[in-house]
C-alpha positions as a printed Julia matrix, in Angstrom:
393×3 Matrix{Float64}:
 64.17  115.65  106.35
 67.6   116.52  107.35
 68.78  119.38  109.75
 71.14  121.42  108.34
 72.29  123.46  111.45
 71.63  124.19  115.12
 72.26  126.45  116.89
 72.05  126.92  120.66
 72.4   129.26  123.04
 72.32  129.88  127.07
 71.51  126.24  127.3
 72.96  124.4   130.26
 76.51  123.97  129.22
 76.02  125.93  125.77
 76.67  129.4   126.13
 77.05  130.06  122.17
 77.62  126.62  120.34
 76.45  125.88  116.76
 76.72  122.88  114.06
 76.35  123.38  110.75
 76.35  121.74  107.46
 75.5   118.7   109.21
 75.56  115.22  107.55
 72.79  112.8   107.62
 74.81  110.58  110.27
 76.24  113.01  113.17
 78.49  111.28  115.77
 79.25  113.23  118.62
 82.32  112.25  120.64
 84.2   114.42  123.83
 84.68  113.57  127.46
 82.59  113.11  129.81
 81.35  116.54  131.3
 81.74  118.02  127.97
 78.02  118.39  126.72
 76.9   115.45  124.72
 74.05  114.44  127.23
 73.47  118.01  127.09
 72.81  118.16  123.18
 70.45  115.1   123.17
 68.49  116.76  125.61
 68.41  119.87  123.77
 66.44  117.4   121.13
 64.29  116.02  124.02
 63.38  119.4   125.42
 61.91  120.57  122.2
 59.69  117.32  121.95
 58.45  117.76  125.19
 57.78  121.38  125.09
 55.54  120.27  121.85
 53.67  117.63  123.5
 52.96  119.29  126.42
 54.28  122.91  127.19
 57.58  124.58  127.46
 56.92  125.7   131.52
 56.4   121.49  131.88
 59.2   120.96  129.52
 61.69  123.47  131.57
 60.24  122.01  135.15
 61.4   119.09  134.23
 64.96  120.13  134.01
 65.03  121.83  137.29
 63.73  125.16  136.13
 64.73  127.81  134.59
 67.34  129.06  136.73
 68.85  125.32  136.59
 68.41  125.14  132.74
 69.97  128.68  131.43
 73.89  129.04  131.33
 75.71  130.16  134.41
 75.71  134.01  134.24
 73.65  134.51  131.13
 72.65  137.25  129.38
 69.15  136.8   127.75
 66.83  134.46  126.86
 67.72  130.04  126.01
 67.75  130.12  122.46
 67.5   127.52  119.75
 67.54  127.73  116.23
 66.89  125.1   114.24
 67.58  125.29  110.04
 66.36  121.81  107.95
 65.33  121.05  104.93
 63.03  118.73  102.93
 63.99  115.89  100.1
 64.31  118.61   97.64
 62.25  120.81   99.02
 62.68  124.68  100.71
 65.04  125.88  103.58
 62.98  126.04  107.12
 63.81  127.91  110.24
 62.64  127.46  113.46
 63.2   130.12  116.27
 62.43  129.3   119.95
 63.52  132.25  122.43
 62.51  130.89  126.42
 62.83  133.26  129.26
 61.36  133.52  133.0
 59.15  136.66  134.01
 57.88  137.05  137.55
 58.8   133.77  138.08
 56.81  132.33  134.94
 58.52  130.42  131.73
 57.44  132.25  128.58
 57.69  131.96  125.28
 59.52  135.14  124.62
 59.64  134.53  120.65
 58.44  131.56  118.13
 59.36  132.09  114.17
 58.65  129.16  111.58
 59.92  130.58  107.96
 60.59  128.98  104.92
 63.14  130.36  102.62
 61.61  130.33   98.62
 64.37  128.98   96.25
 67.83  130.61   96.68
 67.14  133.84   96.76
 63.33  134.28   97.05
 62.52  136.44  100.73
 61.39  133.72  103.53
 57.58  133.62  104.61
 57.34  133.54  108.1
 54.75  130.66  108.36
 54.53  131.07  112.49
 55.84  135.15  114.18
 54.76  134.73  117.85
 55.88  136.71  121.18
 54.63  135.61  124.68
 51.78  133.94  123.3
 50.73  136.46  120.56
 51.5   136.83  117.37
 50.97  136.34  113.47
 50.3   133.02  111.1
 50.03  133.33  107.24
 46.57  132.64  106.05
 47.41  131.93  102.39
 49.53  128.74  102.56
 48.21  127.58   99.1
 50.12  131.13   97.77
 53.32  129.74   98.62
 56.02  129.35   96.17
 53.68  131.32   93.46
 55.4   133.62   91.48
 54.28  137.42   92.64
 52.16  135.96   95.74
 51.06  138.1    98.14
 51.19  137.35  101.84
 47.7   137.31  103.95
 48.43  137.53  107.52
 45.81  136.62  110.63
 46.6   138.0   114.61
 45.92  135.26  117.25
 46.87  134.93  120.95
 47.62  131.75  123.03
 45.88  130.55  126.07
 49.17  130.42  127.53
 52.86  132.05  126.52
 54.53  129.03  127.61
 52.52  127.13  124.97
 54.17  126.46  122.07
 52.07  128.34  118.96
 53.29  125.34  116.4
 51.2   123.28  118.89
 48.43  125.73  119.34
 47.93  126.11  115.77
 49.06  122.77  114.45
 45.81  121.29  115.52
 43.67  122.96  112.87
 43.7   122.36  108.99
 44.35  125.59  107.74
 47.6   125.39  108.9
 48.87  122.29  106.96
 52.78  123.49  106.8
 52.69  124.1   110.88
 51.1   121.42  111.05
 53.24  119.28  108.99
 56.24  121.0   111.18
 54.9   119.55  114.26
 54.42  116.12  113.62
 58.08  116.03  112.12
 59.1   117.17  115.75
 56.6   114.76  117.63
 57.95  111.83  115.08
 61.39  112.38  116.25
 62.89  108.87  118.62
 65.47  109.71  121.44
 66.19  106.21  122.66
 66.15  105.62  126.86
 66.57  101.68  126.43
 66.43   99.84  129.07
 67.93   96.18  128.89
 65.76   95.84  131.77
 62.79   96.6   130.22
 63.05   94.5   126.78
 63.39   91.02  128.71
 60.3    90.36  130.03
 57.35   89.23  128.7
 54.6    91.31  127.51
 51.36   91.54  127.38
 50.55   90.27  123.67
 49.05   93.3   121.34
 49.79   95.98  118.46
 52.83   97.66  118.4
 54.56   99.03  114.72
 57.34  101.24  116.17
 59.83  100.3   119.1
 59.56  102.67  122.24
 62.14  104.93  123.39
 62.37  102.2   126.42
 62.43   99.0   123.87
 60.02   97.36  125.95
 57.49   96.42  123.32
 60.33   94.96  121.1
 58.58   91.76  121.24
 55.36   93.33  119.97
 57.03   94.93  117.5
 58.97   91.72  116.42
 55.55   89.84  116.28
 54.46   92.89  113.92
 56.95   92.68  111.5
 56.95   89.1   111.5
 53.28   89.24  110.52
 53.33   92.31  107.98
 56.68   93.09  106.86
 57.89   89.86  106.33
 60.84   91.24  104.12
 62.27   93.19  107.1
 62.16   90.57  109.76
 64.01   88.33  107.36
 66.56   91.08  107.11
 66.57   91.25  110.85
 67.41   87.8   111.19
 69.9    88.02  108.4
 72.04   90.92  110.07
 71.74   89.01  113.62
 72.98   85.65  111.79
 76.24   87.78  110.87
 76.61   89.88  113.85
 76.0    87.45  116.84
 77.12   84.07  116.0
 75.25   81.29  117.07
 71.82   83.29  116.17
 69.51   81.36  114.23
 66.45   82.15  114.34
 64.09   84.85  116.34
 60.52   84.52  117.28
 57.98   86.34  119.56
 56.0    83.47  120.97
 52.89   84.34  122.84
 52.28   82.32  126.34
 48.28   80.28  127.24
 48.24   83.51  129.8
 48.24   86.15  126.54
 51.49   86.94  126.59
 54.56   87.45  124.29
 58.17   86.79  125.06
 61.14   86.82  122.62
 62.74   83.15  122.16
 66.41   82.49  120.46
 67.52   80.13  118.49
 71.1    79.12  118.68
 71.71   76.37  115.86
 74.3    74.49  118.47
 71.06   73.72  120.62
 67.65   71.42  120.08
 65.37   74.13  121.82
 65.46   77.99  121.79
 66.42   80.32  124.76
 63.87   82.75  126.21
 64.86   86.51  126.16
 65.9    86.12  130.21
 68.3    83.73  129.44
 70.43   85.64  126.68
 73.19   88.19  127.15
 72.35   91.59  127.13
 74.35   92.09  124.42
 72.22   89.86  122.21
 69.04   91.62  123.49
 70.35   94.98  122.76
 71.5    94.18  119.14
 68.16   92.56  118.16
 65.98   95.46  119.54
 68.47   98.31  117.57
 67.77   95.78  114.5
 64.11   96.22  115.1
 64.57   99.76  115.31
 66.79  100.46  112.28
 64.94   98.41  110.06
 61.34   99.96  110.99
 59.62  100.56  107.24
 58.26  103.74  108.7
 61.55  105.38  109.36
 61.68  108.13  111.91
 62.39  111.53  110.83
 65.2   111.91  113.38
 66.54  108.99  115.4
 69.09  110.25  118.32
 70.8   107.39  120.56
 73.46  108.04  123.52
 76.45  105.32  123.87
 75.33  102.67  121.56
 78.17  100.88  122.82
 77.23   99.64  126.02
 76.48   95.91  126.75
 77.53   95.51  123.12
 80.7    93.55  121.92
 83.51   95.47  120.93
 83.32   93.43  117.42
 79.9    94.48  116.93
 80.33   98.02  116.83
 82.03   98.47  113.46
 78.72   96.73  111.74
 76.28   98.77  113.7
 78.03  102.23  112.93
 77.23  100.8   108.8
 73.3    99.98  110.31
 73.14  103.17  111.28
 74.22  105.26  108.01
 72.22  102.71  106.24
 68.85  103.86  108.07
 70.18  107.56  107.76
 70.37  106.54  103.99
 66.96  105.37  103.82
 65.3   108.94  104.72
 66.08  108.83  108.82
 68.85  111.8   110.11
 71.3   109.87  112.99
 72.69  111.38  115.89
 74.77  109.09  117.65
 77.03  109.57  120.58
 80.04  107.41  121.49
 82.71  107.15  123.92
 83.73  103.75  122.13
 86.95  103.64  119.36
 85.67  100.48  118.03
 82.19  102.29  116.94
 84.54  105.36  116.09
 86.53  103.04  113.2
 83.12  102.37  111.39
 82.4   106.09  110.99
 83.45  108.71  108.72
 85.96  111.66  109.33
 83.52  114.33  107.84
 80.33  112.52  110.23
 82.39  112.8   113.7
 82.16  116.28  115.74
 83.7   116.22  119.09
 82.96  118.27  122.03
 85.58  119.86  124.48
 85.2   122.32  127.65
 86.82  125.83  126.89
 85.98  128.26  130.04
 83.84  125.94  131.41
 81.66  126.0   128.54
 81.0   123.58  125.63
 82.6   124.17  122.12
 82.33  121.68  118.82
 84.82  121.02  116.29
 84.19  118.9   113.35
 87.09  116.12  112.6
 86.82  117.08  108.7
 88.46  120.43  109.36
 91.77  119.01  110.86
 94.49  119.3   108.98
 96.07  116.87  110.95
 93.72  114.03  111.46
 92.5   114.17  107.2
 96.22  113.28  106.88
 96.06  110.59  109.37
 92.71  109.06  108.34
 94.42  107.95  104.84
 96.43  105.6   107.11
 94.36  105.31  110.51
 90.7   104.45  111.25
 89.37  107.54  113.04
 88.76  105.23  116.02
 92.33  105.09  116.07
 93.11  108.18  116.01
 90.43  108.95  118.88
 92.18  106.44  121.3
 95.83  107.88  120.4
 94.2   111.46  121.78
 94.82  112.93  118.28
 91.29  114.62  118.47
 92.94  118.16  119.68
 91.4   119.55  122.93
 89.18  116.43  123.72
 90.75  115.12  126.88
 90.0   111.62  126.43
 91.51  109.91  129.0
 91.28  106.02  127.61
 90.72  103.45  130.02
 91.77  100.04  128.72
C-alpha cells in the first residue's frame, strides 16, 4: 500500500493543508510549533477512532472544541487517497463534527476508482451513523456491472461504519480497509521501557513502546534466523564494538537483552549499554520485521542516537519502505537530513498562525544546490525558505 495524498482540514493547526504525490519515504522537517506532532497524530487519531470510536478518539485530544482549528468553519476533515501494488485508486472520507455537545460522524465514504477512467464505487456512503454499503463486491471491476446497494444504521454516529461493518464477511474490501488502518505502527518508544527485563513469551512484532524488543529478538532468533543475522550484521557496522546480540531468559522466566562487545570476555546486559545502542537495535528489530507494516510513522529518530548513525538509518528506512512498508519520518536532525532525498523531504512552516507544506523538490533553488550540497546541508544553512530553523550547535 502506499498513500498517495492527504488531505486535512480544521485539524488543530491545519486549517486547509494537503500532500500529494507522496513518495514511499516522507520526511517531514519545520520548526518546532509548526505541525509535525500534529500530522502524526492526525495518523494516530484515525487508528484510534477505528479501534475504539471517534467520540473516545476526539476525548482523548481534549475534545472537540480543543481538536478543531481556531475559528473554523465546518466539520475536521480528512481525506485520505492510496493505492494498492498495482491495484485501484481508494478514497477515504471522514467528516467529524459536535452536535448538542455529542462527536458525530457527520460523513464516512470508502470508494474505489475502476482503472483510469472507470466511475468510483462507493464501497462505504455513511452520515451520522446511517448510510449505504455495496452488496455486490464480487461485481467489482466487471465490465457492465451493476451496483446492488443495502441501507444500514449504526448503534452509534460516532462509530466508525468501516468498523461497524468490517466485522462481517460480506464486506471483504471494508474489511480489508480496516485492518490496513489497524496494521498501521506509530512508534512512542520509550528507552525506558526496552531495558528491563521481561517476562519471557511470544511476541512477532515490536510495540509502539519497544518494550517487548527482547521477545521479539528471541522470536526472530528462533524463526527468522535470516533476519536476526541481518540484524546483527547492520549493528556490527553501525555501532562499533557490537558483536553479538542475544535475548537470554533468567531461572525466574525472564528475558533480558545481553551485548557482546568483542573487546570484552563477557557480554553487557541491556541496563548497562548506552541508550543509543538500545535504540538502534530495537529500530533494527523493527525495520527488519518479515511482516512489514503497512505504514510505519516515527517522530525524531534522532534522539539518543549518534550523529554518525543517522546517515545509515535514513538508508534502513527507504530500504523497509522498499520492501512494501510506506515511511513517515520526522526530523529536526541535518545529519539524518543528508541521508534523504530532495524529492522525499516536505517541510512545514507557520503562515497566519496556521500550518502550510512545501515539498523541497519544487525549489528552484535548493534542486540547484542539492547537485553540490547534501540536503542536510542545506537545512542547517536555513536554505529551506520560510522554515525558521533556528540551529543550535
Amino acid at each position: 500500500m502506499q498513500i498517495e495524498s492527504i488531505e486535512i482540514k480544521n485539524y488543530r493547526l491545519f486549517r486547509n493543508v494537503l500532500l500529494n504525490d507522496l513518495p514511499r519515504m516522507v520526511v517531514v522537517v519545520g520548526a518546532n510549533g509548526s505541525g509535525k506532532s500534529t500530522l502524526f497524530d492526525v495518523f494516530t487519531f484515525l487508528k484510534d477512532a477505528l479501534t475504539q470510536n471517534v467520540g473516545a478518539a476526539v476525548a482523548r485530544r481534549g475534545g472537540f472544541r480543543e481538536l478543531v482549528s481556531r475559528n473554523a468553519v465546518g466539520p475536521i476533515e480528512l481525506t485520505i487517497k492510496f493505492r494498492e501494488s498495482g491495484g485501484p485508486l481508494v478514497t477515504y472520507q471522514l467528516a467529524i463534527n459536535e452536535e448538542r455537545g455529542r462527536v458525530v460522524v457527520e460523513s464516512e465514504v470508502l470508494r474505489y476508482r475502476r482503472g483510469q477512467r472507470g466511475q468510483p464505487w462507493r464501497f462505504v456512503d455513511f452520515h451520522k451513523g446511517e448510510g449505504t454499503a455495496i452488496t455486490n463486491e464480487c461485481a467489482y471491476g466487471q465490465e457492465g456491472a451493476t451496483v446492488e446497494r443495502a441501507d444500514y444504521k449504526l448503534d452509534d454516529p460516532s462509530i466508525l461504519a468501516i468498523k461497524g461493518l468490517g466485522q462481517f464477511r460480506d464486506f471483504h474490501i471494508v474489511s480489508e480497509f480496516r485492518n490496513l488502518i489497524e496494521n498501521w505502527y506509530i512508534s512512542n518508544f520509550q528507552i525506558a521501557d526496552a531495558r528491563p527485563s521481561v517476562e519471557a513469551g511470544y511476541a512477532e512484532h515490536l510495540s509502539a513502546r519497544g518494550d517487548n524488543v527482547a521477545q521479539v529478538a528471541q522470536f526472530l532468533y528462533e524463526n527468522h534466523r535470516d533476519r536476526f543475522e541481518e540484524i546483527l550484521r547492520a549493528m556490527r557496522w553501525q555501532v562499533p564494538g557490537v558483536s553479538n546480540v542475544e535475548a537470554r531468559p533468567t531461572e525466574d522466566g525472564r528475558l533480558v537483552l545481553r551485548f557482546q562487545d568483542g573487546s570484552f570476555e563477557d557480554p553487557f546486559i541491556a541496563r548497562y549499554v548506552s541508550d543509543g545502542t538500545i535504540k538502534m537495535f530495537a529500530y533494527l528489530v523493527l525495520l527488519y520485521d518479515p511482516t512489514p507494516h503497512p505504514l510505519l510513522a516515527i517522530e525524531e529518530p534522532e534522539n539518543q542516537l549518534y550523529p554518525e548513525l543517522l546517515y545509515p538509518l535514513a538508508e534502513e528506512f527507504r530500504l523497509y519502505a522498499k520492501r512494501g512498508g510506506q515511511v513517515f519520518v520526522s526530523t529536526h536532525s541535518p545529519d539524518f537530513l543528508n541521508g534523504v532525498r530532495l524529492d522525499e523531504i516536505f517541510w512545514l512552516m507557520k503562515r497566519d498562525g496556521f500550518s502550510a507544506v512545501k515539498r523541497a523538490s519544487h525549489s528552484d533553488v535548493l534542486r540547484d544546490l542539492v547537485k553540490g550540497e547534501m540536503p542536510g546541508v542545506l537545512w542547517r544553512r536555513n536554505l529551506f525558505d520560510g522554515a525558521g530553523l533556528q540551529w543550535v550547535g
